[in-house]
N, C-alpha and C positions, 0 to 999 in steps of 0.2 A: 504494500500500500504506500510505504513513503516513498519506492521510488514511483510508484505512479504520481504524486502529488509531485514531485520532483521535475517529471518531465511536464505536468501541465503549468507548473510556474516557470518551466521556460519556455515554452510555446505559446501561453496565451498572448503572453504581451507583444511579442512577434505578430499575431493575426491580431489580437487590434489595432496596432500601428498600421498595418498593412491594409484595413478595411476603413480606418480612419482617414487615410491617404488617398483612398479611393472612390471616398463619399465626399470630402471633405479638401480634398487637395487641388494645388490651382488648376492643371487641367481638367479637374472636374468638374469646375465650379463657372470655369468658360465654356461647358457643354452644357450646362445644366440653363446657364445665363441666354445660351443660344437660343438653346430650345426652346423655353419660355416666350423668349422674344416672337420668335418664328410662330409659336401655337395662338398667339396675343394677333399676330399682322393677320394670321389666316383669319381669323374670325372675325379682324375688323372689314378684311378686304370681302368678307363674306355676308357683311352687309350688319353683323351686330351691331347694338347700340355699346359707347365706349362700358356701359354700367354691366349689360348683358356680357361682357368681353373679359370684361375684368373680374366679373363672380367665377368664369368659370377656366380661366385662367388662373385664379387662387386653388379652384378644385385640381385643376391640372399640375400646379406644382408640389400640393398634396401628394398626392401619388407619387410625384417623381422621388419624393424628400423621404429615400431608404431610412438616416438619421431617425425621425420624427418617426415612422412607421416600426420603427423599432421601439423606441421610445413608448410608442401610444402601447405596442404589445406588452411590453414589459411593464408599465403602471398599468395595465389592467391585468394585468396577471399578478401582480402585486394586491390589488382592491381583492381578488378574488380571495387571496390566503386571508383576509379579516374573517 
């Protein structure tokens, strides 16, 4: 058992820096910037109103923000152990 414990303190921190990098890091955050931008013009070119464009471009970066989606799982999986 302790050298299980052993190897997972030094792997884990390896994959969250690594998963932190990659959600979180500047190229991903100029992808992420892209995107949104691009999902925002299509909807406006698509005849939305700026208010209709912008609700659902919030919903749209939702989804993209693994972060947040992680986040949101783990406090309710937390509320659940009460």
């Amino acid at each position: 058992m302790k050298e299980m414990l052993e190897v997972f303190s030094e792997k884990v921190p390896a994959i969250l820096n690594s998963l932190t990098n990659a959600i979180y890091g500047k190229d991903a955050s100029a992808k992420f910037g892209a995107a949104v931008a691009d999902f925002y013009k299509t909807l406006k070119g698509s005849g939305m109103t700026d208010e209709q464009a912008f609700k659902l471009t919030e919903q749209y970066m939702s989804s993209l923000n693994l972060g947040g989606i992680i986040a949101k799982t783990v406090g309710k999986h937390r509320e659940g152990d009460r």
